[in-house]
N, C-alpha and C positions, 0 to 999 in steps of 0.2 A: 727269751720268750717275748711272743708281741704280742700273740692273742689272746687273752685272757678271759674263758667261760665264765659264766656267772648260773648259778642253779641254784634255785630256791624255791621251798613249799607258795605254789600261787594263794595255797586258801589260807597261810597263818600272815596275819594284818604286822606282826614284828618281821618276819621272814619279808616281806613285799618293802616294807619300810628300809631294814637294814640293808638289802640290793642296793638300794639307791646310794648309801654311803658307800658302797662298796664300789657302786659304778666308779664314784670321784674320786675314791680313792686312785682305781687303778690308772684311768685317765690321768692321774696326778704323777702318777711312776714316766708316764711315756708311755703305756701300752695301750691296744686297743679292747674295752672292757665288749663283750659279746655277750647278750641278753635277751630271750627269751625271740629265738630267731632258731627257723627247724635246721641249719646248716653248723649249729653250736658244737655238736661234737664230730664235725668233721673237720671244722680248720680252727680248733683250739689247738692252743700249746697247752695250758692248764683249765680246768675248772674249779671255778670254787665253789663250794657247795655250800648253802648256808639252811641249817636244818637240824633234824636228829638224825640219830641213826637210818629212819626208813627213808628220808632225804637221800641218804648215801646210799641207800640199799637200792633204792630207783635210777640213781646218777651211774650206778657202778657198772650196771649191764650194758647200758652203751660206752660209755668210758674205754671200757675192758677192749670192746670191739675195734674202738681207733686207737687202744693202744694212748691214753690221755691218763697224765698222772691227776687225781683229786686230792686239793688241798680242804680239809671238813674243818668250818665253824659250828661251835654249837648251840644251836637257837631250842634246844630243846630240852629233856631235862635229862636224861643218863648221858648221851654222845659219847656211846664207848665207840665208837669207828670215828669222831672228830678229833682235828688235833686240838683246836685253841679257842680260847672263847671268845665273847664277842670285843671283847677292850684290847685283846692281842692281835686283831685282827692288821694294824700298822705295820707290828713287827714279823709278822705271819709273811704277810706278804714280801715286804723287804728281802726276808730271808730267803725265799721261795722264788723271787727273780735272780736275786746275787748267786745260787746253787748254791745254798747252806742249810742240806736239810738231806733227810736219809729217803730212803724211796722203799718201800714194802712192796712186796711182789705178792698177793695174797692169791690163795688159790683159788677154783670156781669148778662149780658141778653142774652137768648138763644128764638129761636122760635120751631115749632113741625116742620118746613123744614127742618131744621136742628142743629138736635139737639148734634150732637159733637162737634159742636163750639160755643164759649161764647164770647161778646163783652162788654170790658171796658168803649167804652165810648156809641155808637149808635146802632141801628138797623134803618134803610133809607129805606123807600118807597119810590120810586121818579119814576119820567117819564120815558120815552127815550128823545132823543135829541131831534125830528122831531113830539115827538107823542103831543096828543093832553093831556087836564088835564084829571087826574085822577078823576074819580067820588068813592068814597070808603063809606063802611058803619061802622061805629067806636063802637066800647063795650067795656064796661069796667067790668069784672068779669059778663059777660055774660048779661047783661045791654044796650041795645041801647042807643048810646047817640045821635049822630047826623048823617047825612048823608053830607059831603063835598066834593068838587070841590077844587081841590087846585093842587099844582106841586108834591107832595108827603106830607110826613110826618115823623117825627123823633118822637124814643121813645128811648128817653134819661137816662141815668144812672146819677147821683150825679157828676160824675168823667168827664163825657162828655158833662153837662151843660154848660161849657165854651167853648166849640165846635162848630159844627155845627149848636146846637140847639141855641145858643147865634147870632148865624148871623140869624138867622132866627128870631128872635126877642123871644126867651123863656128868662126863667129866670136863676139867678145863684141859683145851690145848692151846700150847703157844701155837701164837699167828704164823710165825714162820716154820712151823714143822710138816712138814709132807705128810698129815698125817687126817684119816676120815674116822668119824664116829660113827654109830649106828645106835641109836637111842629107843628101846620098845617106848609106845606111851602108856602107861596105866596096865601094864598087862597082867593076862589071868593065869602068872603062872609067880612060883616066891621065888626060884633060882635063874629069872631071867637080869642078865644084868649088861649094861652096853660092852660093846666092842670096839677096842680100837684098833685100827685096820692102818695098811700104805696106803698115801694117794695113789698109788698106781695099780688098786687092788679094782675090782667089777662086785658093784653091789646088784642082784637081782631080787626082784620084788615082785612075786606071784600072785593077787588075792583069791581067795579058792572058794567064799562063799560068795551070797548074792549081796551082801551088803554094800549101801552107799557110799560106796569109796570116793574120793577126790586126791589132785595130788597138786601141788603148791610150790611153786619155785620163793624165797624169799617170801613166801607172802602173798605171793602175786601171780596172775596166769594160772588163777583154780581150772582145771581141766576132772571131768568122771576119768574113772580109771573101770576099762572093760575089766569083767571078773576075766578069770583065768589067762588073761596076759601077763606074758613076763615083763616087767620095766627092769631098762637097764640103767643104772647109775654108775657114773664113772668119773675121773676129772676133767672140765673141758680143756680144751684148746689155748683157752683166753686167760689171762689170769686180771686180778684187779691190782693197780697200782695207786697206791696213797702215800702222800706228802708228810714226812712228821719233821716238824721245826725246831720241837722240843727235844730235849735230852732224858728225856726220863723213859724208863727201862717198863718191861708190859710189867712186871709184878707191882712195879709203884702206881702204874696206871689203875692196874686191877683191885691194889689197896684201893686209893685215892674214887674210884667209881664204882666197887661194886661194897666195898665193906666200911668206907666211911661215908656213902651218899645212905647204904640202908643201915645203916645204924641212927641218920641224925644227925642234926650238926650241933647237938649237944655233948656230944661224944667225940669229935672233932680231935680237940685237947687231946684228951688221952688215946688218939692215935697217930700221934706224930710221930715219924719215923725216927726208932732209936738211935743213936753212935755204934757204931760197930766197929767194936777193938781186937786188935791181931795181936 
């Protein structure tokens, strides 16, 4: 690797700050560090992304597109999509030039509104603020399923199961399974419960009143959604590629960020990972 991206939150004063160690650093390996130049993800070898998660979530759609692996620091407070934090950042790198480190292939969902951008973790149907619920008609590879009432709906990736779709009540999936969710939000019905689908199934997404729809890639690109068009959701093309330097498995991840950061670090102790005897 020579060229080494640098990507980070312009508006967080830590993220702007830690760039600049990171520029020395890489300059210090022999490589050339690349920063805040619009040609960054065309002639990287890596980027590094230093941020939270929605750092990654903005870094990954172009990423995806040239095909550039991201290595994630995390300057933020959950960084479940980073690998190492900011004091590992020496050995991150090390590792990441020498090829000591595993490569995720994460999947990415695009719709026919638009289809030049790809999302790591969601695609979001939802209300407006003041509108009333959505009434939509749901397919699954061209298959009626149901007709719902609900605040929107999320069609989740593997990689965004811990997102959105997880406050909404969906399930976890591991990052590397082939596999899509489909998450009602709030809806008005007691036997509606998520779906988990192939990636290589076709979600369709009907809204059939007048309500203030919008729809959401990661977050981002809010677009109105015309009533009675079908949107079609699918897997894109692109997939995202992330750098992990560590050895540690998604369940330890998933303890270690989502059950000992919301429990406290008073609770720390008493979740240390047991010995397990054969």
């Amino acid at each position: 690797m020579k060229n080494i991206g640098i990507v980070y939150n312009t508006d967080k004063d830590k993220a702007r700050d830690f760039s600049k160690l990171v520029y020395e650093r890489v300059t210090a390996l022999g490589c050339k560090p690349l920063m805040d130049t619009d040609d960054i993800y065309r002639i990287s070898d890596l980027i590094v992304v230093l941020g939270g998660d929605g750092t990654m979530l903005q870094a990954a759609h172009h990423a995806a597109l040239a095909d550039i692996p991201l290595l994630g620091v995390n300057l933020g407070t959950l960084g479940y999509l980073t690998d190492v934090e900011p004091g590992e950042i020496d050995l991150a790198l090390d590792a990441a030039l020498q090829g000591r480190f595993t490569l995720e292939r994460r999947i990415m969902l695009r719709t026919d509104l638009n289809e030049k951008w790809a999302a790591l973790n969601d695609i979001v149907i939802s209300r407006g603020i003041f509108s009333k619920l959505i009434r939509f008609q749901l397919y699954i590879n061209d298959e009626y399923i149901d007709t719902i009432r609900a605040d929107g709906i999320i069609v989740s990736t593997p990689t965004g199961s811990t997102a959105y779709n997880l406050s909404a009540g969906g399930p976890i999936l591991k990052p590397d399974s082939e596999m899509m969710v489909i998450t009602a939000i709030c809806p008005h019905a007691l036997y509606l419960r998520p779906w988990v689908i192939s990636a290589g199934d076709t979600v369709g997404v009907r809204v059939l009143n007048d309500a203030d729809a919008t729809i959401a890639m990661d977050g981002r690109n809010m677009t109105e959604l015309e009533p009675g068009r079908l949107l079609s959701i699918k897997r894109s093309a692109t997939r995202t590629s992330i750098i992990k330097t560590k050895h540690l498995g998604f369940y330890e991840i998933l303890r270690r960020k989502m059950i000992i950061s919301g429990q406290g670090e008073s609770n720390v102790e008493s979740q240390e990972t047991p010995r397990q005897d054969h």
